[in-house]
Backbone as JSON, one array per atom type, in Angstrom:
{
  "sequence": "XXXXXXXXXXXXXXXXXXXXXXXXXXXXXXXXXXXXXXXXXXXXXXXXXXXXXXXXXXXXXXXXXXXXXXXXXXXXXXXXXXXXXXXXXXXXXXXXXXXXXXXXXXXXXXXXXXXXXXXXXXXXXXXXXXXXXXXXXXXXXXXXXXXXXXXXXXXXXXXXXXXXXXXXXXXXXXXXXXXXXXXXXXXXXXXXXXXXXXXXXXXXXXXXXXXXXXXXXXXXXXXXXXXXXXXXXXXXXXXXXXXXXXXXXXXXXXXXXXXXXXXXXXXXXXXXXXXXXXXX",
  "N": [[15.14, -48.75, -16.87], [16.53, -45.49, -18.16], [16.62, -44.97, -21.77], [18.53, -43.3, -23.8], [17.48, -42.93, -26.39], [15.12, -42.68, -25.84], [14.65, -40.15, -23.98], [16.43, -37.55, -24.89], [18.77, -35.52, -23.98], [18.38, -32.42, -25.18], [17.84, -29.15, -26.28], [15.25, -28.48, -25.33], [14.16, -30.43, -24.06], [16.02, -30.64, -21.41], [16.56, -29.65, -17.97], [16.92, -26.54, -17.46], [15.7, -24.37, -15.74], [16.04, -26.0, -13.34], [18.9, -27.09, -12.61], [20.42, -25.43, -14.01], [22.1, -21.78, -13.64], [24.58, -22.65, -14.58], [27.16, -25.18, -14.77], [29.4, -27.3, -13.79], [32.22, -28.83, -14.88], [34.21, -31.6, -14.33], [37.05, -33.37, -15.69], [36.25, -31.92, -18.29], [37.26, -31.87, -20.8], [38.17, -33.61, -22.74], [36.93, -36.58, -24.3], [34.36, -38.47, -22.91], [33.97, -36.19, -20.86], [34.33, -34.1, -22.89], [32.2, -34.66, -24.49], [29.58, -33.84, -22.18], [30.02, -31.18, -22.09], [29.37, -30.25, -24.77], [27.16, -31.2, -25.08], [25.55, -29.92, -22.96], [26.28, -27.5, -23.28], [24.71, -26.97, -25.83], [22.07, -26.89, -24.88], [21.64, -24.91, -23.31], [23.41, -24.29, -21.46], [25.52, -22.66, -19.13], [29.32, -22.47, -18.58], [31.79, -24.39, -16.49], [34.69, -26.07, -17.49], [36.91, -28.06, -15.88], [39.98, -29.93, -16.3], [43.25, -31.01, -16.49], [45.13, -30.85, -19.01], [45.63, -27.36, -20.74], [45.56, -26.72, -23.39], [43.32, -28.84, -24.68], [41.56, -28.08, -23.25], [40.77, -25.54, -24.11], [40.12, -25.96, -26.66], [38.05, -27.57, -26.85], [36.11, -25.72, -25.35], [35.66, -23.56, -26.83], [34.51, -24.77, -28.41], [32.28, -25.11, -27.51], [31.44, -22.77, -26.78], [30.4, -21.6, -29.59], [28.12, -22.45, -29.35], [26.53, -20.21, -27.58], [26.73, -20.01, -25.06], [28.35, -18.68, -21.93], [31.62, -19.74, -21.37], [33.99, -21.02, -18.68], [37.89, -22.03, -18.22], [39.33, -24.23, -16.52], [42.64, -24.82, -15.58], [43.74, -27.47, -13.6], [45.09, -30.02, -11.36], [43.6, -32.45, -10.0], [43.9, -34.34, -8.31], [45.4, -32.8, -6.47], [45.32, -31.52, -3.43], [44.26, -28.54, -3.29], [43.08, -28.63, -5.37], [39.92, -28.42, -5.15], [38.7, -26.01, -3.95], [39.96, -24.21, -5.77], [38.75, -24.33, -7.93], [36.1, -23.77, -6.78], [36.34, -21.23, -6.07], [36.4, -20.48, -8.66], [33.8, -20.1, -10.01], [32.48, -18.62, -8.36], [30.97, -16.55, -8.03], [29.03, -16.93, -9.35], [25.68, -18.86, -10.23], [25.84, -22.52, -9.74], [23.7, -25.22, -10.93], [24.72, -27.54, -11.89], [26.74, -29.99, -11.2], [28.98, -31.95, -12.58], [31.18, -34.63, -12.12], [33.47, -35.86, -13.82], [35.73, -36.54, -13.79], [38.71, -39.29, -12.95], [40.38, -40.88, -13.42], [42.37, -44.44, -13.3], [45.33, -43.92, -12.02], [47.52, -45.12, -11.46], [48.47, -47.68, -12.32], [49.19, -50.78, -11.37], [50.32, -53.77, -10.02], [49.09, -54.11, -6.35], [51.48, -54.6, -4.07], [53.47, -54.02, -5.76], [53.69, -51.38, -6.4], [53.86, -47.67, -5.73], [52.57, -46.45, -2.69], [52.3, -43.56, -2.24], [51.79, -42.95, -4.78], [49.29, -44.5, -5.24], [47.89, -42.83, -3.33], [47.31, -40.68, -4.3], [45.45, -41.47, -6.18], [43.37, -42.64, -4.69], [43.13, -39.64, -4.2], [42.18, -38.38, -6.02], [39.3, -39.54, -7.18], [38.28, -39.87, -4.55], [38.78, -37.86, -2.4], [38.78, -35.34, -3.21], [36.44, -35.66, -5.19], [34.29, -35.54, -2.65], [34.65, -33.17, -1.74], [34.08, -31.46, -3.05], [31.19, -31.88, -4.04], [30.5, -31.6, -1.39], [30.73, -28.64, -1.18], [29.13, -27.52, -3.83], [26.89, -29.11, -3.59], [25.88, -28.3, -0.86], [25.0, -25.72, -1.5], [23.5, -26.04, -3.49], [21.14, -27.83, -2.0], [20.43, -25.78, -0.42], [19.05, -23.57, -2.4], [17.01, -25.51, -2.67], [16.6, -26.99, -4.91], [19.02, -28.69, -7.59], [21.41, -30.3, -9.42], [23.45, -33.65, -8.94], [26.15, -35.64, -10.87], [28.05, -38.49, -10.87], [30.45, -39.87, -12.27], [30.87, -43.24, -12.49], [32.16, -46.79, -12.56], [32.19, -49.92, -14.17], [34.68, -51.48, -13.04], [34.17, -50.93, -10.29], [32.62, -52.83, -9.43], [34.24, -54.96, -8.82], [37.14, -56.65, -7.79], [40.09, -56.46, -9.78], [43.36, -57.32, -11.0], [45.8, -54.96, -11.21], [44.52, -53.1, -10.36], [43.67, -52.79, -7.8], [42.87, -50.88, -6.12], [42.18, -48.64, -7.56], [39.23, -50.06, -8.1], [38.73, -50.01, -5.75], [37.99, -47.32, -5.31], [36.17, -46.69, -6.86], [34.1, -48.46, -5.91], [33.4, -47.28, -3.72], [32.67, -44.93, -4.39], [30.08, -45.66, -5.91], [28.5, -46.48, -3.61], [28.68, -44.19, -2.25], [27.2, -42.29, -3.46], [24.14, -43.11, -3.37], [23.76, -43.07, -0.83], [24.23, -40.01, -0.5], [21.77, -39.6, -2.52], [19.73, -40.35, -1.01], [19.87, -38.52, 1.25], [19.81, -36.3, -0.11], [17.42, -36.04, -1.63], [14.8, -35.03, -0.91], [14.74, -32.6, -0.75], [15.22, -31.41, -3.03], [17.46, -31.76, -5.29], [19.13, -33.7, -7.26], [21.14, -36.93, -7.64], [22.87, -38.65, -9.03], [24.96, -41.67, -10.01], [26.44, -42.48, -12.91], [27.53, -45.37, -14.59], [30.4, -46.49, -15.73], [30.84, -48.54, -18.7], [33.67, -50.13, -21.01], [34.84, -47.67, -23.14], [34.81, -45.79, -26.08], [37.65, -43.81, -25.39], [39.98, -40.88, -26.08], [41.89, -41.0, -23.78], [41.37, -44.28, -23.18], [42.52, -45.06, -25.61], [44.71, -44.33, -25.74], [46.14, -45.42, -24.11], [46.15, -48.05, -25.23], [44.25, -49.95, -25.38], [42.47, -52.91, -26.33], [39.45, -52.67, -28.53], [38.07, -54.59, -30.47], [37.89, -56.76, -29.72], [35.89, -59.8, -30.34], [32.32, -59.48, -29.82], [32.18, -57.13, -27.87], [31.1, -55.12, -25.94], [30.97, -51.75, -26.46], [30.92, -48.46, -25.82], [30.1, -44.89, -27.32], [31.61, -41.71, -26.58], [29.73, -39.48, -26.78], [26.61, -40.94, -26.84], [27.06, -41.55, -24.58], [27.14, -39.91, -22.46], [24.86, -38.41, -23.9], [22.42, -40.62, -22.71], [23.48, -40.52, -19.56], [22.91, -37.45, -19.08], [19.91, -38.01, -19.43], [18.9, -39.63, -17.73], [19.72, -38.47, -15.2], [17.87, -37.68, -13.32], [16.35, -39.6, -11.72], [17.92, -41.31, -10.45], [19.2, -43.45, -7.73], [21.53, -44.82, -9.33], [22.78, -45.3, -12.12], [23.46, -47.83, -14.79], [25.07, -47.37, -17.87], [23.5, -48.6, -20.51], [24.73, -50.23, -22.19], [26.23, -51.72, -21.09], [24.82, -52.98, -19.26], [24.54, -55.37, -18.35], [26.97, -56.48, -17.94], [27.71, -55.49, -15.68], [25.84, -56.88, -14.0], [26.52, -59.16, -14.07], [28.87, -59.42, -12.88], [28.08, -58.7, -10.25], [27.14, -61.06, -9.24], [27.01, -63.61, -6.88], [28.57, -65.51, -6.54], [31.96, -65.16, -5.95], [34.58, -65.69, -5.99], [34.72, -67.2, -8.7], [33.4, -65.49, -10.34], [35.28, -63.05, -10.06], [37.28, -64.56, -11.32], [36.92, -65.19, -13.67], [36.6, -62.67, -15.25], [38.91, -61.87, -14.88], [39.86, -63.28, -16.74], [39.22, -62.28, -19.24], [39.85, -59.73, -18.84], [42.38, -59.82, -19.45], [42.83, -60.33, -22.18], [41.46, -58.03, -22.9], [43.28, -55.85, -22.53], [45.66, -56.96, -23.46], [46.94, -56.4, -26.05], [48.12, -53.26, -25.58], [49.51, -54.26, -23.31], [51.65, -55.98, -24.96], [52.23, -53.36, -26.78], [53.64, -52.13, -25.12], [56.18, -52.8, -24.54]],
  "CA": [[16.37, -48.09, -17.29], [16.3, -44.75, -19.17], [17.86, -44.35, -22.63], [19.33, -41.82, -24.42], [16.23, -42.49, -27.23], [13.72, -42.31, -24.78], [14.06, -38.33, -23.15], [17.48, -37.23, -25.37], [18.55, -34.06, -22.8], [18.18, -30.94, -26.15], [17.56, -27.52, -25.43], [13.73, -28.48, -25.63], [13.63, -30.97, -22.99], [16.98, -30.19, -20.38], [15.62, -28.68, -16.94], [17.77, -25.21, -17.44], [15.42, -24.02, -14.3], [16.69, -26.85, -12.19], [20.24, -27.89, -13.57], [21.04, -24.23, -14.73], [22.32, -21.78, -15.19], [25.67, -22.69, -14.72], [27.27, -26.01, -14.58], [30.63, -27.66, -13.17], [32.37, -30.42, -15.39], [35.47, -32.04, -14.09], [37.57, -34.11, -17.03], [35.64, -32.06, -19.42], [38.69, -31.42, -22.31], [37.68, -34.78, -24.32], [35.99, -37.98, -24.16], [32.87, -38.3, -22.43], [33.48, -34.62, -20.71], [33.71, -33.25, -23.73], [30.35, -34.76, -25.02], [28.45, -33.52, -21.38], [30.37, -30.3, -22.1], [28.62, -29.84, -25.78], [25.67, -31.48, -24.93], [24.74, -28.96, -21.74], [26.21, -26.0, -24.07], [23.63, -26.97, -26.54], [21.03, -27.14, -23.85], [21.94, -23.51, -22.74], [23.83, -24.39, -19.89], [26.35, -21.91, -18.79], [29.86, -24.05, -18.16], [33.15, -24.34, -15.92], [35.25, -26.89, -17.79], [37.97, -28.04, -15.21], [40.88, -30.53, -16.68], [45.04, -30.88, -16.02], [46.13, -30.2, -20.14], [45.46, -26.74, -21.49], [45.35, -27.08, -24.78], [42.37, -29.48, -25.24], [40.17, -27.34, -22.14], [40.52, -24.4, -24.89], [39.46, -26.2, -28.04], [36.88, -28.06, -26.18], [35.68, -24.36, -24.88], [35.46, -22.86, -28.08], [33.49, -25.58, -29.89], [31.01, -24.63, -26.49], [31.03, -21.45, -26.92], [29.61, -21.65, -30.72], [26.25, -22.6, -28.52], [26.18, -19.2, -27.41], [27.09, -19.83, -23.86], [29.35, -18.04, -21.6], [32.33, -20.66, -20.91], [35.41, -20.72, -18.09], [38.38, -23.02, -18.03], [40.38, -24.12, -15.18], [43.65, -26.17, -16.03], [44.23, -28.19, -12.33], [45.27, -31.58, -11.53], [41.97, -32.57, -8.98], [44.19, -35.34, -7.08], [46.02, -32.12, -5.56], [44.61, -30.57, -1.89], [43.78, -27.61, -2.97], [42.19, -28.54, -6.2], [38.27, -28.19, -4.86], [39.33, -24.69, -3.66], [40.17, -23.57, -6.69], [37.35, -25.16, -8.78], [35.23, -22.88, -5.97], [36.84, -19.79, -6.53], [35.95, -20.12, -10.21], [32.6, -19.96, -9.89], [32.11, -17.97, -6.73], [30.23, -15.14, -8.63], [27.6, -17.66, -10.21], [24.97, -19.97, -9.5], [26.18, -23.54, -10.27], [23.09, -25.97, -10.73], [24.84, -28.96, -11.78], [28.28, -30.56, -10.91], [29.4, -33.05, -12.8], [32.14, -34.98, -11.95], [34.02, -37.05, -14.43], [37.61, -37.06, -13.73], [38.75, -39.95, -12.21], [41.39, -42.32, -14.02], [43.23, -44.89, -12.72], [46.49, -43.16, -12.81], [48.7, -46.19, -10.91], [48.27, -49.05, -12.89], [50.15, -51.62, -10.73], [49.94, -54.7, -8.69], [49.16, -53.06, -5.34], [52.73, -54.61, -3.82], [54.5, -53.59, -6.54], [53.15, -50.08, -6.94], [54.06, -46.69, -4.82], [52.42, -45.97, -1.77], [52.29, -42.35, -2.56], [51.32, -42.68, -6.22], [47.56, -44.86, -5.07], [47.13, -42.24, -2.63], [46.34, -39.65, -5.92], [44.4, -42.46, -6.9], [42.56, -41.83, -3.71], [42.11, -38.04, -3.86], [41.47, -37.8, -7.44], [38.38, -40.2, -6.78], [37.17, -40.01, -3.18], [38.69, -36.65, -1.58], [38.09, -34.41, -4.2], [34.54, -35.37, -5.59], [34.11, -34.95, -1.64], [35.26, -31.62, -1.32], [32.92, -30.61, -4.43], [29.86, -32.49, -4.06], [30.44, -30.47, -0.08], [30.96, -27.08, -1.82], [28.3, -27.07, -4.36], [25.55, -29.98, -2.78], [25.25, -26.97, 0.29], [24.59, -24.27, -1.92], [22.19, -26.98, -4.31], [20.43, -27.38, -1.23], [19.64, -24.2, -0.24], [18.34, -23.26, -2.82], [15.92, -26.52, -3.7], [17.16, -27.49, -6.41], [20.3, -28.9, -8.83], [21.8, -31.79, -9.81], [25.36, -34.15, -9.22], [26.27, -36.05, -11.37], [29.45, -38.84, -10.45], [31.04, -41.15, -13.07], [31.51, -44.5, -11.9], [32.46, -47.61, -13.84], [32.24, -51.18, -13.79], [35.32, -51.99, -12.21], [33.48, -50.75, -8.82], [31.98, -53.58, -8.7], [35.0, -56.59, -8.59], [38.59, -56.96, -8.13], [41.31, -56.99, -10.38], [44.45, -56.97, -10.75], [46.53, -53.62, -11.03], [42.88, -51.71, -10.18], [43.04, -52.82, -6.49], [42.79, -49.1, -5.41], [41.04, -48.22, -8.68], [38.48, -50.65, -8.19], [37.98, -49.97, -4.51], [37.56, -46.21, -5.0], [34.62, -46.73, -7.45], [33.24, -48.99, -5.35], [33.22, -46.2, -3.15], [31.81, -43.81, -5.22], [28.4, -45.83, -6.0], [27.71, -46.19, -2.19], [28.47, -42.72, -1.72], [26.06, -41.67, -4.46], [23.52, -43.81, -2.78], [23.99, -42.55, 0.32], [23.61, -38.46, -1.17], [20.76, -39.67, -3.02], [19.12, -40.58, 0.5], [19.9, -37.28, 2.23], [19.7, -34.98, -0.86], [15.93, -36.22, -2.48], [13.51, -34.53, -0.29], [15.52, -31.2, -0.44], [15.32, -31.02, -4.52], [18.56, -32.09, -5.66], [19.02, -35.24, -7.71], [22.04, -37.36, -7.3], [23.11, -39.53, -9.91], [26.01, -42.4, -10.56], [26.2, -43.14, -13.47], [28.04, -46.36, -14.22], [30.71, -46.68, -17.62], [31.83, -49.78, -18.96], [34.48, -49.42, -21.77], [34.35, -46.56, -23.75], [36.24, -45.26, -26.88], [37.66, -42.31, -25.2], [41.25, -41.15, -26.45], [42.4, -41.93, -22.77], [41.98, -45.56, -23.52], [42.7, -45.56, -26.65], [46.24, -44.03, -25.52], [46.9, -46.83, -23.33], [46.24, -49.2, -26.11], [43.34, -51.51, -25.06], [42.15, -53.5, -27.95], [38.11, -52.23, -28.01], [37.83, -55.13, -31.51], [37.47, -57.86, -29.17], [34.21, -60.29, -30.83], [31.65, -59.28, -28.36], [32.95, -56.83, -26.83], [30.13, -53.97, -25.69], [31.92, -50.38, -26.63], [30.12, -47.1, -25.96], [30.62, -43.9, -28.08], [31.15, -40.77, -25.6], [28.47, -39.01, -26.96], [26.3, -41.52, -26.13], [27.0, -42.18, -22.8], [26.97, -38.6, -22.15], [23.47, -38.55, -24.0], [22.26, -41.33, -21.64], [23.37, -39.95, -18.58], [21.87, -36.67, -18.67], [18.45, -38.16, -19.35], [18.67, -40.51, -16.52], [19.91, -37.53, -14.23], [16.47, -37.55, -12.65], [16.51, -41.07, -11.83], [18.89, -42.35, -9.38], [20.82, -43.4, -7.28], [22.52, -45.45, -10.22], [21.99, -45.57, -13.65], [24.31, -48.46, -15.8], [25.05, -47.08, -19.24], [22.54, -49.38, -21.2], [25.43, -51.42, -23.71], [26.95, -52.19, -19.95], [23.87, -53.75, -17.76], [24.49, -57.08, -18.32], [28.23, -56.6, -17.55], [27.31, -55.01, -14.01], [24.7, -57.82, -13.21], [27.14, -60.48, -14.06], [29.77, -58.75, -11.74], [27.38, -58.76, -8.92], [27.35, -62.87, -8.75], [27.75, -63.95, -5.13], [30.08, -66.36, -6.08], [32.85, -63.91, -6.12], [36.17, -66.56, -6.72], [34.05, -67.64, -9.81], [32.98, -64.37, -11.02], [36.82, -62.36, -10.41], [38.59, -65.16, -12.6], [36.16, -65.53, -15.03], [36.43, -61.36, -15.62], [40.38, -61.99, -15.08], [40.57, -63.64, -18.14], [38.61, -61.34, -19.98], [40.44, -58.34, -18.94], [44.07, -60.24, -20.2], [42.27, -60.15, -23.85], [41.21, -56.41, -23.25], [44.55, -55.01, -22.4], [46.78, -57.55, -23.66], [47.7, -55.12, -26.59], [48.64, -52.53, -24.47], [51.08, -54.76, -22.64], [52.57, -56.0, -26.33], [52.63, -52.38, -27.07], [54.59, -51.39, -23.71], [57.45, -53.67, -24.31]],
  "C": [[16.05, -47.04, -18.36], [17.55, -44.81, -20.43], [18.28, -43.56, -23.23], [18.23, -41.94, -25.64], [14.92, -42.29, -26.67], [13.6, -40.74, -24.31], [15.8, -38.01, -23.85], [17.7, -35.68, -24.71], [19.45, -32.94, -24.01], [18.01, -30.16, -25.49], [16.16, -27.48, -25.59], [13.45, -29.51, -24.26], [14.45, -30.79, -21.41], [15.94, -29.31, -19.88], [16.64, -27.86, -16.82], [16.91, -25.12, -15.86], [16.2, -24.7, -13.28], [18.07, -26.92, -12.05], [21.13, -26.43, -13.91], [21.06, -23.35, -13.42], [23.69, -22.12, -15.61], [26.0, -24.57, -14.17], [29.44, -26.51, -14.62], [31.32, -28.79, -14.3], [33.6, -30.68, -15.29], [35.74, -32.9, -15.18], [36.9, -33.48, -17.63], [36.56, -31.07, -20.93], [37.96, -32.17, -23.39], [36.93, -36.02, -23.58], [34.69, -37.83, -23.89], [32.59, -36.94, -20.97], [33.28, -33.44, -21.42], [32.16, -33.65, -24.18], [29.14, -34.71, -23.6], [28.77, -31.92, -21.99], [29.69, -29.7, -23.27], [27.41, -30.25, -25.75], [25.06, -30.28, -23.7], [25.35, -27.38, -22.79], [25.02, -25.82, -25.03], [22.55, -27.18, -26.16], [21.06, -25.31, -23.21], [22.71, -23.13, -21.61], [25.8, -23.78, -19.91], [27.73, -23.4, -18.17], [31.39, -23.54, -17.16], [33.65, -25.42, -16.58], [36.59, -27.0, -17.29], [38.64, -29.29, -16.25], [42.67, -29.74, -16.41], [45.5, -29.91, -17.67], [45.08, -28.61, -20.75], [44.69, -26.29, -22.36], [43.86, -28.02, -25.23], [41.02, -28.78, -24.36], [39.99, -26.23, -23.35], [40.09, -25.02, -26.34], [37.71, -26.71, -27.42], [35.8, -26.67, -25.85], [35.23, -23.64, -25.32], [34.73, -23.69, -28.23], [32.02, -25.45, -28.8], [30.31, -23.47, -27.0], [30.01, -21.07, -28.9], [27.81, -22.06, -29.86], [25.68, -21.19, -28.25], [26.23, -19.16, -25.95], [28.28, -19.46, -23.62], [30.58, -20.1, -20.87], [33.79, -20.35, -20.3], [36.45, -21.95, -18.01], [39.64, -23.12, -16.97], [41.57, -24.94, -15.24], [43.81, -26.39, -14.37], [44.21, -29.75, -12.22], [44.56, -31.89, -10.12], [42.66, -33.57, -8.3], [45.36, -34.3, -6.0], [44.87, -31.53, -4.4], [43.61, -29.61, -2.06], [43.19, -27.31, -4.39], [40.53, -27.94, -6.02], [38.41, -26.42, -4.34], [39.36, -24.05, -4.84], [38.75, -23.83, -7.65], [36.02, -24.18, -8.26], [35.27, -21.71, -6.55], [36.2, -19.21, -8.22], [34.86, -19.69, -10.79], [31.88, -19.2, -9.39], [31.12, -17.28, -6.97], [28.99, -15.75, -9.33], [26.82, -18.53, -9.56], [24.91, -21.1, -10.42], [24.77, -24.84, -9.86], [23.31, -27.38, -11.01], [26.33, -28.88, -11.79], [28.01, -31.9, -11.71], [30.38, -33.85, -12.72], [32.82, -36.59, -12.84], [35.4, -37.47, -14.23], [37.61, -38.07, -12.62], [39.72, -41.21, -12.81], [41.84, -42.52, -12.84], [44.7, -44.73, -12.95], [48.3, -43.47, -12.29], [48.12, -47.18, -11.12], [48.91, -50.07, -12.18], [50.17, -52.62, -9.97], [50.13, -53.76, -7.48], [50.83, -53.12, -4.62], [53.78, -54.05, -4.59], [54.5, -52.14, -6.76], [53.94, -49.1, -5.32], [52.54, -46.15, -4.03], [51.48, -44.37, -2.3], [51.51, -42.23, -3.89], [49.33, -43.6, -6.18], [47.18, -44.03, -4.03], [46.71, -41.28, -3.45], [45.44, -40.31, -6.43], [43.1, -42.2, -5.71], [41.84, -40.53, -3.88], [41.59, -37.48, -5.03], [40.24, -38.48, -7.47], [37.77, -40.27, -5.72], [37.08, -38.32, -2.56], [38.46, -35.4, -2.09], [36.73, -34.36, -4.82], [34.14, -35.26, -3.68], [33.87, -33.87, -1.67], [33.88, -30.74, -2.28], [31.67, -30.59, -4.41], [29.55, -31.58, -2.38], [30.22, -29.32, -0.33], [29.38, -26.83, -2.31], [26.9, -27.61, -4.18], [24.93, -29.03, -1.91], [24.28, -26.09, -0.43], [23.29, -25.02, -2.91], [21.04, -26.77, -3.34], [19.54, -26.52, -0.36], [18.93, -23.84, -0.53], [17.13, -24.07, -3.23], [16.11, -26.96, -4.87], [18.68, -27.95, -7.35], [20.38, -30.56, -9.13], [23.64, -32.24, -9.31], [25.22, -35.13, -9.38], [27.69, -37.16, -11.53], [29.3, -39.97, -11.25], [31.83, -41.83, -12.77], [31.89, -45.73, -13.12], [32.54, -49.17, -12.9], [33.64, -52.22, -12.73], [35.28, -51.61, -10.66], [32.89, -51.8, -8.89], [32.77, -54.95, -8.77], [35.95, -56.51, -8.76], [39.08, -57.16, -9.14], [42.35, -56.0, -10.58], [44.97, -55.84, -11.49], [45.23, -52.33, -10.99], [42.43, -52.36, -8.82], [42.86, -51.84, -5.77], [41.82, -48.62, -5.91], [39.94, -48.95, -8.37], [37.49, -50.39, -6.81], [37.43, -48.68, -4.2], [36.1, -46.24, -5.73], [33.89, -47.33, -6.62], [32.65, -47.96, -4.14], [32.06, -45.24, -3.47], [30.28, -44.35, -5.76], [27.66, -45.93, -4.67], [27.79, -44.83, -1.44], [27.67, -42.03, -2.26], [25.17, -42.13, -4.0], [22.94, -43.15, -2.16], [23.48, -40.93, 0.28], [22.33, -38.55, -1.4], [20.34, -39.98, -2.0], [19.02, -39.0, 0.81], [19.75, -36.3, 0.91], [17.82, -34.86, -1.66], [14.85, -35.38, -1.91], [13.59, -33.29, -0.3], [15.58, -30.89, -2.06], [16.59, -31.49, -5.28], [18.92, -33.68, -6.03], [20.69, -35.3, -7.62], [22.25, -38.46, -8.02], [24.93, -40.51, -9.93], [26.48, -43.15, -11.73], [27.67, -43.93, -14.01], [28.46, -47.03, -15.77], [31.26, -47.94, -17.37], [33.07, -49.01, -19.88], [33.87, -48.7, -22.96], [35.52, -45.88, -25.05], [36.68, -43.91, -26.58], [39.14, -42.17, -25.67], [41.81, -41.54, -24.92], [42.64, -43.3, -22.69], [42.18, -45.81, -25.1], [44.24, -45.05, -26.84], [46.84, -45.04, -25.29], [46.42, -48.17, -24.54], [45.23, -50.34, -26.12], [42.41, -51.41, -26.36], [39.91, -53.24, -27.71], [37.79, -53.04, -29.77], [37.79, -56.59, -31.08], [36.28, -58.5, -29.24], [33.38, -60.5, -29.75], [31.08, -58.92, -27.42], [31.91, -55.29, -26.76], [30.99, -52.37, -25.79], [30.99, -49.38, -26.46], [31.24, -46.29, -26.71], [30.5, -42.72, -26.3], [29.97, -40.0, -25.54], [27.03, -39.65, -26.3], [25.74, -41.93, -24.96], [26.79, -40.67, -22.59], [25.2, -38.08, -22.04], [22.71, -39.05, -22.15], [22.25, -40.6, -20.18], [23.04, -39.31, -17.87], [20.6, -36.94, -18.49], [17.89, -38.92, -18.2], [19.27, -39.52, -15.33], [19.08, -37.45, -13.1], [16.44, -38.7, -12.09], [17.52, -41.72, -11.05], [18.31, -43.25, -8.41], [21.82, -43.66, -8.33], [21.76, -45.7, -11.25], [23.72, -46.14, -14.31], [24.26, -47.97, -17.13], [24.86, -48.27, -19.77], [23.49, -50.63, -21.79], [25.81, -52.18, -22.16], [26.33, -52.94, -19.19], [24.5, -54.55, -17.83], [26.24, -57.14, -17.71], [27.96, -56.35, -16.22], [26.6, -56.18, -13.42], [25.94, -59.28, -13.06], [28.37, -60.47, -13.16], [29.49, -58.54, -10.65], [27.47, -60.3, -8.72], [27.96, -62.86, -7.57], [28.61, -64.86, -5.16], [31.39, -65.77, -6.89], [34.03, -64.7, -6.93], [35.63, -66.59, -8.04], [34.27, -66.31, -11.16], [34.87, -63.39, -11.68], [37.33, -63.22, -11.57], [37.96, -65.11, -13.84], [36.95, -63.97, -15.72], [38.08, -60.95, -15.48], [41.01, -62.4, -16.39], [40.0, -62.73, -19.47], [39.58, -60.3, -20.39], [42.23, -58.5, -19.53], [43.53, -59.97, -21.61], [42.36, -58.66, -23.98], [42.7, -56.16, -23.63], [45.7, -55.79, -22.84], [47.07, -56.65, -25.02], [48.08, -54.0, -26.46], [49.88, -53.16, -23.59], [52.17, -54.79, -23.96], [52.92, -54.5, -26.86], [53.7, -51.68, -26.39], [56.11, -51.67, -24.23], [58.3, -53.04, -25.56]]
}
């Protein structure tokens, strides 16, 4: 397992040739797209920073641009059609050596019966049909030329049921056998293919929704961090677990599944149970 103190991806060790000169980053406003977004600016790496709000793509953009790279921002909401389209267009005129794809909340919290239809199929295209569409777009043109990188942020609840993340849970699971799968057909052709794989994380996203991250225990990454991490293990696939997280992933693989779900059922009532008390 690589870590983020082992090969830290600076503007001394990042492969600009490979990776550069331009680079894709879906979610990258805040959390852990802002810290790929300042970490590859401070690497030299030319940037597209896609996200839905505004306002945080343009602060985020600026604190890039102090690197001395050129930076574009795209406000779109990536569980629409004709998101990857646009995301294209933005670029069209450059050569994009790495995609990264972080957006991907679960953005229908809900027992699946109880939930809309309509509202887990965004859960769908913001997670399967859109990093599709992208990883199609810019993987071609990677290929071509011999060289890039993609980069898809997955998370531990790909690997085990629960409840109101039966969509959420099944699209990640998705998304590490589709990274897999890339990494197969993309390795021999130059192009690395990475998944890398968050537990919880203090990003303001969850720290909107309220989940208690003071639980005695309780493994937390910083975004930075994980961001770190990630890049350095870029090289290195199919899957790379963010380091504080292995042991959570391994213990979520257990073949005895009934066992494993409840155990990680009662867990996840602790996480988020201040978040419910907050709702009410």
């Amino acid at each position: 397992m690589v870590s983020a103190e082992q090969n830290p991806p600076d503007a001394g060790t990042f492969d600009r040739q490979k990776y550069g000169p331009w680079a894709v980053i879906t979610g990258g406003s805040e959390g852990v797209g802002r810290s790929f977004a300042l970490q590859l600016a401070e690497a030299g790496i030319h940037l597209l920073l896609v996200a839905r709000k505004q306002q945080p793509l343009d602060k985020t953009a600026e604190l890039c641009r102090a690197h001395g790279v050129e930076v574009r921002v795209l406000s779109a909401d990536l569980s629409e059609p004709s998101a990857a389209a646009a995301v294209a267009r933005a670029v069209s005129d450059v050569e994009v050596g790495l995609l990264v794809h972080n957006a991907g909340a679960n953005t229908h919290s809900e027992q699946f019966l109880d939930g809309d239809l309509d509202a887990f199929q965004r859960v769908i295209d913001l997670n399967i049909r859109t990093p599709m569409a992208l990883v199609h777009q810019f993987g071609g043109l990677m290929r071509a030329r011999g060289h890039g990188g993609i980069l898809l942020v997955g998370s531990v609840a790909g690997y085990l049921g629960s409840k109101r993340h039966t969509v959420y849970g099944g699209v990640k699971a998705f998304g590490r056998i589709f990274a897999e799968g890339l990494w197969l057909e993309l390795r021999d052709g130059g192009v690395d293919v990475l998944e890398l794989v968050l537990g919880v994380t203090r990003t303001p996203a969850m720290q909107r929704v309220g989940l208690n991250f003071d639980i005695p225990g309780m493994a937390v990454s910083e975004p930075d961090d994980v961001a770190r991490e990630g890049l350095a293990a870029l090289g290195n696939g199919p899957v790379h677990v963010i380091s504080k997280h292995a042991k959570v992933a391994l213990a979520h693989s257990n073949p005895d599944r009934a066992e494993t779900i409840l155990r990680t059922d009662q867990m996840m009532a602790r996480l988020i149970g201040g978040a419910e008390e907050s709702a009410r």
